[in-house]
Each structure stands twice: as structure tokens, then as C-alpha cells.
C-alpha positions as CSV (number, residue, x, y, z in Angstrom):
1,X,57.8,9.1,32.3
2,X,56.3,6.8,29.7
3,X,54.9,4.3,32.0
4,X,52.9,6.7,34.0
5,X,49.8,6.3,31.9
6,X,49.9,2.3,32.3
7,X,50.4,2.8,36.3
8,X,47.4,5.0,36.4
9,X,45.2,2.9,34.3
10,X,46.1,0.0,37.0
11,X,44.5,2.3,39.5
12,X,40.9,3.3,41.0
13,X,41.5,6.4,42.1
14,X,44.1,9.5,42.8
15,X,45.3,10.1,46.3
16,X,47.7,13.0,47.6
17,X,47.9,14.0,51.1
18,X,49.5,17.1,50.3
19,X,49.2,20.6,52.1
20,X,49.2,22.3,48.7
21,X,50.9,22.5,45.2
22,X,51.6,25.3,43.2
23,X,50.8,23.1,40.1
24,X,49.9,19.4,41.0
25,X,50.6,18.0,38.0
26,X,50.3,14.7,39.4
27,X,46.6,15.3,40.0
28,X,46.2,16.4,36.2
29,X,47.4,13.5,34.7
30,X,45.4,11.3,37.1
31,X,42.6,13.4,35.5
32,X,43.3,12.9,32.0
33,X,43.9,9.1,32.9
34,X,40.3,9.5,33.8
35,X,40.8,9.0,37.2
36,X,39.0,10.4,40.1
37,X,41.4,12.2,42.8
38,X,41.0,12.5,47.1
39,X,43.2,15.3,48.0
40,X,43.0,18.1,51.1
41,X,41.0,21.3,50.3
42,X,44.3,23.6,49.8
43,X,45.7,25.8,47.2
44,X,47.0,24.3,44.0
45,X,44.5,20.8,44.7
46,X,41.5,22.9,44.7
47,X,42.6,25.0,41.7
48,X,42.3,21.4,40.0
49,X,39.7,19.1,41.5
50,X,36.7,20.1,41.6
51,X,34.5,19.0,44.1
52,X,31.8,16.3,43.5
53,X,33.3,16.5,40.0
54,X,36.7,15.5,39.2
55,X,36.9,14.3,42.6
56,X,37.0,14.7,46.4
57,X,37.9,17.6,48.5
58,X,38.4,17.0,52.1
59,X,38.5,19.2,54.5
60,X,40.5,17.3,57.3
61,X,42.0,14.1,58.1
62,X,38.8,12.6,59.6
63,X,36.9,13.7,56.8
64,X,39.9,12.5,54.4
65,X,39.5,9.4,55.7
66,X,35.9,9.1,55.3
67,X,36.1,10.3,51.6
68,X,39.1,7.7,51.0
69,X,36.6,4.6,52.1
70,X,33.4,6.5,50.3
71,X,35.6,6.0,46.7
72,X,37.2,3.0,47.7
73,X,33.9,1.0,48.4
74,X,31.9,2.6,45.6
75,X,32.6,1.6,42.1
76,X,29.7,3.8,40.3
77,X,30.9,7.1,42.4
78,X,34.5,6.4,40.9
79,X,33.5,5.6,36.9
80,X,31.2,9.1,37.2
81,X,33.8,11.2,38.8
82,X,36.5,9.9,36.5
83,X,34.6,10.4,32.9
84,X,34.3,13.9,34.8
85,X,38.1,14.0,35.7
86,X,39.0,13.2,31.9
87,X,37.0,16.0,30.6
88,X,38.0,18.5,33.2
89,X,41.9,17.5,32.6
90,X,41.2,18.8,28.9
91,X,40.6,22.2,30.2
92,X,43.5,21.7,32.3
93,X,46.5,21.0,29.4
94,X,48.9,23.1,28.7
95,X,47.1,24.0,25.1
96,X,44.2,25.2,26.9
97,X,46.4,27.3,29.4
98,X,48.3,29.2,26.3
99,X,45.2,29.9,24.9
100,X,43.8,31.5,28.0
101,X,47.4,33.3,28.6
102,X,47.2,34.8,25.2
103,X,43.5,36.2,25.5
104,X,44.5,37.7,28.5
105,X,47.4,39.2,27.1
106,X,45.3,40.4,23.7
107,X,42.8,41.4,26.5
108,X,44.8,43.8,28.1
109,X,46.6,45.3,25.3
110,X,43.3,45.5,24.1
């Protein structure tokens, strides 16, 4: 688990081909590693990248494709999308998720 950060830092971008996640936590470090991510439009990646953002939603494999050569040929679309992805993933930690868990709970009981 340590050497994660040093093998994300000797990447351009994030790629996951998956269906969905429940919690891709894979995709959040790649953010705070400030990487840009490629993933499929699905539940769980699209609660975390955010389109033209953090990253790339695709909707389907041709388009996945096509979004996969888009960030590997462009070097200025990857460093703006991952100084994005870095400060997204900070509203993404597990800090910032007990904070909004506990002013919805103070919320509710009101």
C-alpha cells in the first residue's frame, strides 16, 4: 500500500474499464495523485469523476476508445484535468465525507 503513490506518479493518466463501483477508491487516489481518470459513465465512477473535470466519462467502448487516445496524445488536456483531479479528490477524503455525514445527521435531528 505504500508504493501506490510512487506507481501513480509514474503514470499519465487513470484507466478502469469497470461496469461500476460502489466506492472506486482506486479512482480517488489516482485523483489525489493528481491524475486525470478514463472510466465508463456508471454508478460509483460518475459519483467520482467528473466530467471535463477530473477526467473522462465515456459512454461506450467506441467512445472509450476515442477518449483513451484524446488523453494519451494530449499532454495540456492531462496536466489541466489532473490539477482538477487533485483538488476534487480533497472533497472526496474520508475527512470531508465525516464532515458531510455529521451535518446531515445534526441536520436531521435538527
Amino acid at each position: 500500500y505504500a508504493q501506490i503513490p510512487a506507481l501513480l506518479a509514474a503514470a499519465n493518466f487513470f484507466v478502469t474499464a469497470s461496469g461500476s463501483e460502489s466506492h472506486p477508491l482506486t479512482l480517488i487516489e489516482a485523483a489525489a495523485a493528481g491524475l486525470p481518470a478514463l472510466g465508463l459513465r456508471s454508478p460509483g465512477i460518475s459519483d467520482v469523476v467528473v466530467h471535463g473535470e477530473s477526467g473522462l466519462l465515456a459512454d461506450n467502448g467506441n467512445d472509450f476508445v476515442a477518449k483513451f487516445v484524446a488523453l494519451s496524445l494530449n499532454r495540456t488536456l492531462r496536466m489541466q484535468l489532473g490539477a482538477q483531479a487533485r483538488q476534487h479528490s480533497l472533497t472526496l477524503s474520508a475527512a470531508a465525507n465525516a464532515r458531510r455525514t455529521l451535518a446531515l445527521y445534526q441536520r436531521l435531528l435538527g
